[in-house]
C-alpha positions as CSV (number, residue, x, y, z in Angstrom):
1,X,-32.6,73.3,-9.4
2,X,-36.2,72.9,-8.9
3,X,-39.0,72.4,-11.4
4,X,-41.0,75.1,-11.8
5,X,-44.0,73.0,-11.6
6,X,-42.7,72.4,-7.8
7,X,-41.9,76.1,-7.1
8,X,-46.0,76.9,-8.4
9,X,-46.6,73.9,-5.6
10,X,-44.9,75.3,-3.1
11,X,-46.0,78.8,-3.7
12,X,-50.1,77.5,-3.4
13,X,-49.0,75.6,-0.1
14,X,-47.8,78.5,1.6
15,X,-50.7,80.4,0.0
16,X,-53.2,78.1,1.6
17,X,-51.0,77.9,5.2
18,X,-51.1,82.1,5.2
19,X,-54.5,81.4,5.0
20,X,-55.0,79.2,7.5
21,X,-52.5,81.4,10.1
22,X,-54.7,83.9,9.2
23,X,-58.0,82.7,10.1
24,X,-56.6,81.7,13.4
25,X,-55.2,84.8,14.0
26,X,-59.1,86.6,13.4
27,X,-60.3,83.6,15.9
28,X,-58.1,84.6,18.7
29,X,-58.8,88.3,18.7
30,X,-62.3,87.6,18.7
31,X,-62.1,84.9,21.4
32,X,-59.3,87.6,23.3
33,X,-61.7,90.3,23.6
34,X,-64.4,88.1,25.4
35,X,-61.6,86.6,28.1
36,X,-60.2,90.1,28.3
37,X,-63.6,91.0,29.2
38,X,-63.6,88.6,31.7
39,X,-60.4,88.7,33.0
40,X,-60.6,92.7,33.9
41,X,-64.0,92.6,35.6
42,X,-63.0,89.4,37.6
43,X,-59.8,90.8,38.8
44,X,-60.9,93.6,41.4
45,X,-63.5,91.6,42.7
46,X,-60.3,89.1,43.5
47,X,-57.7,91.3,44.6
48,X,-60.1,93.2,46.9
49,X,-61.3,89.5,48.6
50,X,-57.9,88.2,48.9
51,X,-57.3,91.7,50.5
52,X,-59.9,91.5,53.1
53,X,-58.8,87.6,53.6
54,X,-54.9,88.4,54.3
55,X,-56.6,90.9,56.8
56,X,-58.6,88.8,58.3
57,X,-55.6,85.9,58.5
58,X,-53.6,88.5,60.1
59,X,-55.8,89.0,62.9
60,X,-57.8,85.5,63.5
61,X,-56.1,82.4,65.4
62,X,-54.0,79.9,62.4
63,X,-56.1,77.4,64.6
64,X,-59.6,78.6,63.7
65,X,-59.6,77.2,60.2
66,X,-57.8,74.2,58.3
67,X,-56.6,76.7,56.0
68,X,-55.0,79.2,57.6
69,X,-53.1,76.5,59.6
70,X,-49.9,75.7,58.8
71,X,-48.8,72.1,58.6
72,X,-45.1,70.6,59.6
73,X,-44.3,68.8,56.8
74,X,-42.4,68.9,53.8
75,X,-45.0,68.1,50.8
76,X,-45.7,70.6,48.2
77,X,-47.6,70.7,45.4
78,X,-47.5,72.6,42.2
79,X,-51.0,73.9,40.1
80,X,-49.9,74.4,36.5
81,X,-51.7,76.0,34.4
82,X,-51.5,75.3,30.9
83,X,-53.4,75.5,27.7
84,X,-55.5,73.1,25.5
85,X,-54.2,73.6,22.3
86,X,-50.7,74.6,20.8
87,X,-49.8,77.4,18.2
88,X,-49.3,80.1,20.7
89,X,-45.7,80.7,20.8
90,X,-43.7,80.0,23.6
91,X,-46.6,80.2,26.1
92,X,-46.8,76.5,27.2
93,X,-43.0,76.1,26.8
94,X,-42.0,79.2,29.6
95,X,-44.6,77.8,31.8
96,X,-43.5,74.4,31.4
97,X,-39.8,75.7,31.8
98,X,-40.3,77.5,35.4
99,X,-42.2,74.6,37.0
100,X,-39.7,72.5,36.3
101,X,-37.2,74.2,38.2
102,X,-39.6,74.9,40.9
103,X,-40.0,71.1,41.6
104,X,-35.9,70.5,40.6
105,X,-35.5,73.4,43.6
106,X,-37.4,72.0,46.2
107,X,-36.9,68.5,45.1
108,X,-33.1,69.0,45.9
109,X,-34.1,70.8,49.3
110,X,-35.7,67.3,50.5
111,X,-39.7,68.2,49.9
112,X,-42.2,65.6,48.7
113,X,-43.4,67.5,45.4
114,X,-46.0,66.3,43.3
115,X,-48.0,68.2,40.7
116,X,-51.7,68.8,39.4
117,X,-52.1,69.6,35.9
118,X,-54.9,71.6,33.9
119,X,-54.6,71.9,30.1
120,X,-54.0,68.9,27.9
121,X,-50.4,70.3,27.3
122,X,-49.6,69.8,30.9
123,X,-50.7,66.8,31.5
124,X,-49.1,65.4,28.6
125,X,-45.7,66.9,29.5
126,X,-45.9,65.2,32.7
127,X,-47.3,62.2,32.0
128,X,-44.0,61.8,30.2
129,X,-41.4,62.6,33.0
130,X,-41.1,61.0,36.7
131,X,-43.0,63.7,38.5
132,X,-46.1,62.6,40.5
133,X,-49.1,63.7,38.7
134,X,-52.1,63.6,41.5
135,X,-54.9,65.3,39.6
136,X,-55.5,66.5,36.6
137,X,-58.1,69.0,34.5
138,X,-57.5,68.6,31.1
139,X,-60.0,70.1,28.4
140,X,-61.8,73.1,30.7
141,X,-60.6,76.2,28.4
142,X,-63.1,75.9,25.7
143,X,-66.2,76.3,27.7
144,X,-64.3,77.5,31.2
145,X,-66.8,78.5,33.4
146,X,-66.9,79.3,37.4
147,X,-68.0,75.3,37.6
148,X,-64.0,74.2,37.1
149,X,-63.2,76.3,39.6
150,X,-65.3,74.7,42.1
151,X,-64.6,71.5,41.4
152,X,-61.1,72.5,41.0
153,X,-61.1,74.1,44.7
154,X,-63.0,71.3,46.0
155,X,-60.5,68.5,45.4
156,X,-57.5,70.7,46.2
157,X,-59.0,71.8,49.9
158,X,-60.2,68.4,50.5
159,X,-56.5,66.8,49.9
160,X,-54.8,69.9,51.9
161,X,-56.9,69.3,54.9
162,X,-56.3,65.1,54.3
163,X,-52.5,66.1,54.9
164,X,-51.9,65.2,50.8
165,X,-49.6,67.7,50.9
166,X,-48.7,70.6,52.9
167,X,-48.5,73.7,50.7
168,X,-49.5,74.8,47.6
169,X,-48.0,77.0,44.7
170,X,-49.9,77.5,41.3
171,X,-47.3,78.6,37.9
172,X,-49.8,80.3,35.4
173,X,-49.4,83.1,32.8
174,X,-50.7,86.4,33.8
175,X,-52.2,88.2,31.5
176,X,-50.4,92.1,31.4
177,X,-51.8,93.0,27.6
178,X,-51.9,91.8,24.1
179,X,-48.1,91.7,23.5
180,X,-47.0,90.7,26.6
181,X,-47.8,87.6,29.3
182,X,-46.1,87.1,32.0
183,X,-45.2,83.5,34.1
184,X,-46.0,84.3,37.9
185,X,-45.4,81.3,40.8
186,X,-48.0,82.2,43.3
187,X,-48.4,80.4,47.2
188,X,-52.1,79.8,47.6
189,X,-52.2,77.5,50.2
190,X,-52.3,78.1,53.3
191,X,-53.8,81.6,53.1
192,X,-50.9,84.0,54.2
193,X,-51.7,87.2,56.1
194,X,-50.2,90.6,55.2
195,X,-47.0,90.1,57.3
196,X,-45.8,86.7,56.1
197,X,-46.7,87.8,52.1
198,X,-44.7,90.1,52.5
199,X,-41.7,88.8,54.5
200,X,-41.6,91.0,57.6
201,X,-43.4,92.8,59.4
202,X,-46.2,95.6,58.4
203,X,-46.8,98.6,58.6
204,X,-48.6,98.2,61.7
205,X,-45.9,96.8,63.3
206,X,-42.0,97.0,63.2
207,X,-39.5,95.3,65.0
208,X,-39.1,95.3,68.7
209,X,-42.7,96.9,69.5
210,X,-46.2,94.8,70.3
211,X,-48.5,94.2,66.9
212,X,-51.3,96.3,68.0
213,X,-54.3,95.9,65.0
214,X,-57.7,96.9,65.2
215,X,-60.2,93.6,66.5
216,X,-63.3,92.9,63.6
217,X,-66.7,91.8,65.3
218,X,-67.7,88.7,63.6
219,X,-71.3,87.8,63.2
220,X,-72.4,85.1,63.5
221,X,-69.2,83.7,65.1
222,X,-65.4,83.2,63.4
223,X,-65.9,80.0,62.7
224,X,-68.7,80.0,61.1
225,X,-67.9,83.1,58.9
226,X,-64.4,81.5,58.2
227,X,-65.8,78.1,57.2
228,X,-67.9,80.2,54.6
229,X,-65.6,82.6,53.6
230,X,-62.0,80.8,53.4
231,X,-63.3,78.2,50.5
232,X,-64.9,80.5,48.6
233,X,-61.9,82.7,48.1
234,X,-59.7,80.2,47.6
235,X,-62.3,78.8,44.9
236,X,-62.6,82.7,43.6
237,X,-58.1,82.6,43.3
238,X,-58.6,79.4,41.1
239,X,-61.0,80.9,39.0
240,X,-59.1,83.9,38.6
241,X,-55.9,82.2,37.5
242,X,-57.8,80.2,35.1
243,X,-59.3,83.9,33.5
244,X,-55.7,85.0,33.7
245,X,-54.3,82.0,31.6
246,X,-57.0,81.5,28.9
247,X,-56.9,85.7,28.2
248,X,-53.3,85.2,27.9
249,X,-53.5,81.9,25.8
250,X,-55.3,83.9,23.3
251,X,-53.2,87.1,23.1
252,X,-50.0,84.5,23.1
253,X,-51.8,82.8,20.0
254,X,-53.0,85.7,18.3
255,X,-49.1,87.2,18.1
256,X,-47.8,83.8,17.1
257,X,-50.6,83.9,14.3
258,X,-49.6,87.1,13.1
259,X,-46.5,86.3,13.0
260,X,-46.8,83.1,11.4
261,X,-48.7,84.9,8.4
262,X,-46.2,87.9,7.8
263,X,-43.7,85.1,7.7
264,X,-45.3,83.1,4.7
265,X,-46.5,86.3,3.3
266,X,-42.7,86.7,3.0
267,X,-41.6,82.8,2.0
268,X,-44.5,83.7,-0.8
269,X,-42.8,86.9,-2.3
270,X,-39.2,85.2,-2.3
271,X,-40.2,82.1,-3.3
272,X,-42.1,84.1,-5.9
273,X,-39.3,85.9,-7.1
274,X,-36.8,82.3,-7.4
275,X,-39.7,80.8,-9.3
276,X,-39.8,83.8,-12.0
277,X,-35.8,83.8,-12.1
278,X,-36.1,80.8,-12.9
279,X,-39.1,80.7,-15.4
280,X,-37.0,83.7,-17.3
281,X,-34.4,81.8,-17.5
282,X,-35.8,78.6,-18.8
283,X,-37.7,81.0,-21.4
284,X,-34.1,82.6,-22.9
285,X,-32.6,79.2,-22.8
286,X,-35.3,78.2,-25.2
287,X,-35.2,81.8,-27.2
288,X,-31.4,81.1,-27.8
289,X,-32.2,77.4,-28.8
290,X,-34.5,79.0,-31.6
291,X,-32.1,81.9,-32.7
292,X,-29.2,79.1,-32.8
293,X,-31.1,76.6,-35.1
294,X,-32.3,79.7,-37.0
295,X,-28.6,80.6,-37.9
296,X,-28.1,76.9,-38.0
297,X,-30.1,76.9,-41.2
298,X,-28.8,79.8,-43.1
């Protein structure tokens, strides 16, 4: 049976740990309602380009940008998104789960996979198994800014159009709300019209008639508006996912937190009651001692 001197030790440990949970806990809300912030105003402004960019890929030649063309062979890359730090549940383990399997799948389908990491938790994962790590971002959530996401964009366009590798996915966690994140496997690369995102064709055109879409006059030219406006929405996805992961991060962490400090507000209360068991018990033990030298006496 333990000492009661090591039940009152163990009882201020978990004391100071609740503590702790709980301050981290405070620091994630606060740090969730700035990247929700951002994450919600971002979004439209993203959906409604990648919108007008499918359009425009559904109607422009796959020839008139590096982007939008489609190459033969069978390399693909994988963009995942992890976080910094730990203590957030099972956030870095699902995403860390699915890509896995992603690069198993089309490992076993005879592609040439390699992956780019951002977060420190990423990278470290991989660094340990016998995937090919080609690039990695590690340390970018705790001052993320639109910056990463160019550079980010930069390096990946400049090794899709140096034939590095011929297709990219990105495995992030979307954020959905405060109790719930969700892992999504996106294509970004190439850009995919309407028709092929969706698997068939649209609603402008079903099977067995002529695609007939409306023409877009481009001023100054396509190329020239394409060359402009292809890197800056794949740079404008990036940035996106990266909003999508560090809102998510913190609602992940916040929950785990809260969690975490019901839990040792629990150990606390029946550790609690053990240690005053056991303190009553010592104290009759040593009532009875006196009583029975008492009678001892008489």
């Amino acid at each position: 049976m333990p000492s009661l001197q090591s039940l009152r030790r163990k009882i201020a440990s978990v004391k100071n740990t609740q503590k702790i949970t709980k301050a981290m806990k405070m620091v994630a809300a606060a740090k969730l309602k700035r990247a929700q912030d951002r994450i919600l105003s971002a979004r439209p402004y993203a959906h409604q380009l990648r919108d007008v960019v499918r359009h425009l890929a559904e109607r422009a030649s796959p020839v008139s940008h590096p982007l939008l063309r489609k190459h033969e062979g069978h390399k693909t890359e994988l963009l995942v998104i992890t976080s910094d730090r730990g203590l957030c549940g099972a956030f870095n383990a699902n995403i860390l789960r699915q890509a896995t399997e992603f690069l198993r799948e089309h490992a076993e389908q005879g592609e040439q996979v390699s992956v780019s990491a951002s977060g420190r938790k990423g990278c470290d994962f991989f660094r340990r198994r016998t995937w090919t790590i080609r690039q990695e971002w590690p340390g970018i959530f705790d001052r993320l800014s639109f910056e990463h996401a160019l550079d980010m964009g930069q390096d990946i366009i400049q090794h899709y159009n140096d034939g590095t590798f011929d297709q990219l996915y990105v495995v992030y966690n979307e954020f959905k709300s405060v109790m719930q994140q969700r892992v999504v496997i996106e294509k970004l690369l190439p850009i995919e019209s309407l028709d092929e995102e969706a698997g068939g064709p649209g609603p402008e055109r079903s099977e067995g008639t002529t695609k007939t879409v409306g023409a877009y006059l481009f001023e100054p030219d396509e190329h020239e508006l394409l060359e402009t406006l292809l890197p800056k929405h794949f740079q404008v996805q990036a940035f996106r996912v990266l909003l999508e992961s560090a809102a998510a991060e913190q609602a992940a962490r916040m929950t785990a937190m809260d969690g975490a400090t019901r839990n040792a507000g629990e150990l606390i209360q029946k550790v609690t009651l053990f240690y005053n068991k056991t303190r009553q018990a010592a104290i009759t033990k040593e009532l009875m001692d006196i009583v029975g030298g008492a009678e001892a006496l008489k």
